[in-house]
C-alpha positions in Angstrom: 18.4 20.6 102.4 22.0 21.4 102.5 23.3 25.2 102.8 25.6 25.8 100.3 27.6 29.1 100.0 27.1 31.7 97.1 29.0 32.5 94.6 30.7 36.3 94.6 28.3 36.8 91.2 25.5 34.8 92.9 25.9 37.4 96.1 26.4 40.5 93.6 23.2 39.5 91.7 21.1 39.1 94.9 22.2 42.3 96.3 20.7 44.0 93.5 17.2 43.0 94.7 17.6 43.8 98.8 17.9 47.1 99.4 20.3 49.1 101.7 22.5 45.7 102.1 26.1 45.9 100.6 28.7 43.1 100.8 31.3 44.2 103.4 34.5 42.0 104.1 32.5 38.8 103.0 29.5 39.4 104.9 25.8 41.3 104.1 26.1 44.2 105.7 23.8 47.5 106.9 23.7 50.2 109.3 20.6 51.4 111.1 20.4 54.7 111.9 16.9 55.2 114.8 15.7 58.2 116.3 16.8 57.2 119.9 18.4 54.1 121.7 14.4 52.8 122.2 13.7 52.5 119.0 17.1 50.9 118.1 16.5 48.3 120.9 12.7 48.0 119.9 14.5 46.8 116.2 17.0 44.6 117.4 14.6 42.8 120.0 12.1 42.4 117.0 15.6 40.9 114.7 16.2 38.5 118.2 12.8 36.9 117.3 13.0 36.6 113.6 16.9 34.9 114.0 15.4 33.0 116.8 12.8 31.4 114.7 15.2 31.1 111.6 18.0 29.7 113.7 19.9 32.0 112.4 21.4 34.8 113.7 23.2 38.0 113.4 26.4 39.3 114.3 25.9 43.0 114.8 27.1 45.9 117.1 24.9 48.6 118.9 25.4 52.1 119.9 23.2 54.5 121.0 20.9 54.7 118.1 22.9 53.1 115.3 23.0 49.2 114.6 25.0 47.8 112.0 24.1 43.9 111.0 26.5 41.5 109.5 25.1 38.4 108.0 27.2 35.5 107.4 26.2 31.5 107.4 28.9 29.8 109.4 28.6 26.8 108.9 29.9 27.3 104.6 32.2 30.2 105.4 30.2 32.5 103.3 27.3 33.9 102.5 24.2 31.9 101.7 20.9 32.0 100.9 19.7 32.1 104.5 21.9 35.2 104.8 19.2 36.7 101.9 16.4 35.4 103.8 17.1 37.3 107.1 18.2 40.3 105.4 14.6 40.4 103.9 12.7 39.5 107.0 14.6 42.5 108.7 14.1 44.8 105.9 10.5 44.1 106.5 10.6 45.4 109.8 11.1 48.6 108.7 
């Protein structure tokens, strides 16, 4: 099945429906706030293995006890649905 990338209404509509993600300089985007580095490193090794099974993975950035995530699918320059998918498997995790 072919990715194809959403639409700026298609992301907007989407968004309405996954909670705590925003769209931040054409990515999905969230910050993570834990109560120590552990438990952010516990979360980011559990969103390892979900973007390891999906194949797709995050860019994100990690300090102390704060991890933001941007989602993006490479391959359309943009977001896609896959970008929804992950962003729902991680919100899960919580």
């Amino acid at each position: 099945m072919a990715i194809e990338k959403l639409s700026e209404a298609g992301i907007q509509k989407r968004l309405v429906a996954l909670d705590n993600w925003t769209l931040k300089n054409g990515k999905l985007y969230r910050e993570f706030v834990f109560s120590n580095f552990i438990e952010a490193f516990g979360f980011m090794t559990q969103v390892a293995i979900l973007s390891e099974k999906s194949n797709h993975h995050p860019e994100w950035f990690n300090v102390y006890k704060t991890v933001r995530i941007e989602l993006t699918t490479h391959e359309v320059e943009g977001v896609s649905e896959r970008d929804f998918g992950l962003a729902k498997d991680i919100n899960n995790l919580l």
